[in-house]
C-alpha positions as CSV (number, residue, x, y, z in Angstrom):
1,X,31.7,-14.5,21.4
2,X,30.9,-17.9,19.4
3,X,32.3,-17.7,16.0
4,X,30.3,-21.1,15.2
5,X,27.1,-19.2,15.0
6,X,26.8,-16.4,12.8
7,X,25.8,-13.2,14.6
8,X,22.7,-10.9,13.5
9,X,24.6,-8.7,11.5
10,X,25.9,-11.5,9.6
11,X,22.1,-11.7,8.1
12,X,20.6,-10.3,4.4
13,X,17.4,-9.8,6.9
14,X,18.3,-8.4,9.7
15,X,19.6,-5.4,7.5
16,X,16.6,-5.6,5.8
17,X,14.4,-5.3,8.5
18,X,16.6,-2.9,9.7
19,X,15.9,-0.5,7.1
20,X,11.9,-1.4,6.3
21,X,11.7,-0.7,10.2
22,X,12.7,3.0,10.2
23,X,11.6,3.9,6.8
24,X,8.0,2.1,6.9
25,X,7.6,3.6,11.3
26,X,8.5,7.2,9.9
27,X,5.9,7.0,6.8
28,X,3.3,5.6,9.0
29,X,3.7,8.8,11.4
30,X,3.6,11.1,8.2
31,X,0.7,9.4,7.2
32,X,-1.0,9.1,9.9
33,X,-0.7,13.1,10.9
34,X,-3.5,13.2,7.9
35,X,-5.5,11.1,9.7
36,X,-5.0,7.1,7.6
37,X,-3.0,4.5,8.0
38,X,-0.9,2.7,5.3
39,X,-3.5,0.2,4.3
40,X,-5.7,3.0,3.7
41,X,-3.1,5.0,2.0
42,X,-2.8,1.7,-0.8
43,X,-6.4,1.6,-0.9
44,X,-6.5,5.2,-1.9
45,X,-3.8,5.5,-4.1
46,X,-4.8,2.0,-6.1
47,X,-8.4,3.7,-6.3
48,X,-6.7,7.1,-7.6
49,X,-6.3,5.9,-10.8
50,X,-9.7,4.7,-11.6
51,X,-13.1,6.2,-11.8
52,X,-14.7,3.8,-9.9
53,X,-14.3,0.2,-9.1
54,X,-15.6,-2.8,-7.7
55,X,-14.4,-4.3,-3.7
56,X,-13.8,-7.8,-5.6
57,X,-11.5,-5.7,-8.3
58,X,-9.6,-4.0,-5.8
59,X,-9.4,-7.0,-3.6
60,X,-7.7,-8.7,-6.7
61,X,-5.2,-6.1,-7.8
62,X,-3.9,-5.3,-4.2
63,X,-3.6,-9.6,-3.4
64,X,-5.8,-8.9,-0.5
65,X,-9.1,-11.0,0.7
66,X,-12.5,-9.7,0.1
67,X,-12.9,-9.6,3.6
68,X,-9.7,-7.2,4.5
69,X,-10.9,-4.1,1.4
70,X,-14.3,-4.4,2.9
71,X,-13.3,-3.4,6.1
72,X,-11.1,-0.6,4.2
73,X,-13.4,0.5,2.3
74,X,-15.9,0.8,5.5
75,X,-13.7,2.8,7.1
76,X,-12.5,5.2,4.4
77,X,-16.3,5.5,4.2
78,X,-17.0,6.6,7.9
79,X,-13.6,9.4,7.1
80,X,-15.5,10.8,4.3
81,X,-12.8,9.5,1.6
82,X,-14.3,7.0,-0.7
83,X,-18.2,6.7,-1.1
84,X,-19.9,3.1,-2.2
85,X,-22.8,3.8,-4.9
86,X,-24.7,1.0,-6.5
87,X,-24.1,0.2,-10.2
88,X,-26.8,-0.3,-12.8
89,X,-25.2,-4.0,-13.3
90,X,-27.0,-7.0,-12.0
91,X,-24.6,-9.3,-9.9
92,X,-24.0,-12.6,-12.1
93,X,-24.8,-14.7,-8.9
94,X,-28.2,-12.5,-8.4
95,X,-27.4,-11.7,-5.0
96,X,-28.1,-8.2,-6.1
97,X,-26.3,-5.3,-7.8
98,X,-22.5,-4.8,-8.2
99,X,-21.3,-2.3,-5.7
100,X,-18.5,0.3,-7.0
101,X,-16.4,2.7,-4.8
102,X,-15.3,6.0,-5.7
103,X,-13.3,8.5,-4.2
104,X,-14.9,11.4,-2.8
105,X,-13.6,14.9,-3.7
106,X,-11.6,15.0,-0.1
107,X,-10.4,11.4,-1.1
108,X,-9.5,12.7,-4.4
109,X,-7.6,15.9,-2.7
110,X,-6.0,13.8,-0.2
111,X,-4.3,11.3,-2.3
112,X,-1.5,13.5,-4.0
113,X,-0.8,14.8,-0.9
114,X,-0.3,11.6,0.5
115,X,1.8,11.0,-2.5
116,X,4.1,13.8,-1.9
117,X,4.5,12.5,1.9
118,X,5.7,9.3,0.4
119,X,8.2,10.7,-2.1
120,X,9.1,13.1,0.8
121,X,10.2,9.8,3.1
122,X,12.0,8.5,0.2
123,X,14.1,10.9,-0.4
124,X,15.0,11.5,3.4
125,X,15.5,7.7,3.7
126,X,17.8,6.7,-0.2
127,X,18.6,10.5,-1.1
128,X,21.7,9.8,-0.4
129,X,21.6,7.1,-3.1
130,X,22.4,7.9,-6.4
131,X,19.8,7.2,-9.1
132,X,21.6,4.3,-10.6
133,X,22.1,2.6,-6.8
134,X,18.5,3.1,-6.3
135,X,17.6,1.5,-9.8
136,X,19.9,-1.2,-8.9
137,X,18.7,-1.8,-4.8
138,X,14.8,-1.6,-6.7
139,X,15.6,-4.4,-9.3
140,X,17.2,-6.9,-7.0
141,X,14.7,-6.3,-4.3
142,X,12.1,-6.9,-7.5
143,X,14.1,-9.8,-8.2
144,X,13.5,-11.2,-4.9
145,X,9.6,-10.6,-5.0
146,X,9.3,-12.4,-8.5
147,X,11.7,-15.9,-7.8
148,X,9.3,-16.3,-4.8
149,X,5.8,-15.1,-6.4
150,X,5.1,-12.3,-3.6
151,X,1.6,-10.6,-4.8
152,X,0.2,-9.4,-2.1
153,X,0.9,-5.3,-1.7
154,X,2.4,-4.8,1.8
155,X,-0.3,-2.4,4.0
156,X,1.3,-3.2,7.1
């Protein structure tokens, strides 16, 4: 073994990684068994909140490109989950009317249980924590996302 190179281990990251790895593959699965896949699962739960909103709106508060929510939002469409309706609103850049999404009822249904799958891989993944390690791994990970201006939501 070379001790002038530090080994894997030896690396913030690679425990990291580690961790994300396992926690973020068993989530996917859990999601997944109800038929969406993370990105979908931000879309929905971002979209939970509100009545309706614009692709451009959702596009900004998720740090994603217009491009990327469209092709969410198509396919939550074909699964019955969010529905597009036309707004009353002229577009400013008269290219038409303003589209807003909205969940559907089944979108609506399927978000808190979605929710519940999440808070059921957190506690099978930091249970063992105690609240105030928790609070503390949150805050410096936190920490780490403001010093280098992170804004885009992870889907992936």
């Amino acid at each position: 073994m070379n001790k002038s190179i530090s080994s894997l281990e030896d690396h913030l990251g690679y425990w990291l990684r580690f961790v994300s790895n396992h926690a973020s593959q068993a989530f996917s699965t859990k999601v997944e068994s109800e038929g969406v896949t993370i990105a979908e699962w931000v879309v929905l739960r971002e979209m939970f909140d509100h009545s309706s909103v614009n692709p451009s709106q959702l596009a900004e508060r998720l740090a994603l490109t217009r491009g990327a929510v469209s092709k969410l939002v198509d396919r939550l469409v074909s699964k019955g989950l969010v529905e597009k309706k036309q707004s009353k609103t002229i577009s400013p850049n008269a290219d038409g009317r303003y589209q807003t999404i909205e969940l559907t009822r089944t979108g609506r249904t399927l978000v808190p249980k979605l929710a519940r799958l999440a808070d059921k891989n957190d506690i099978e993944f930091f249970g063992h924590l105690s609240t105030k390690q928790k609070k503390k791994v949150v805050l410096l990970l936190k920490e780490i996302v403001t010093t280098h201006g992170w804004k885009k939501v992870p889907t992936e």
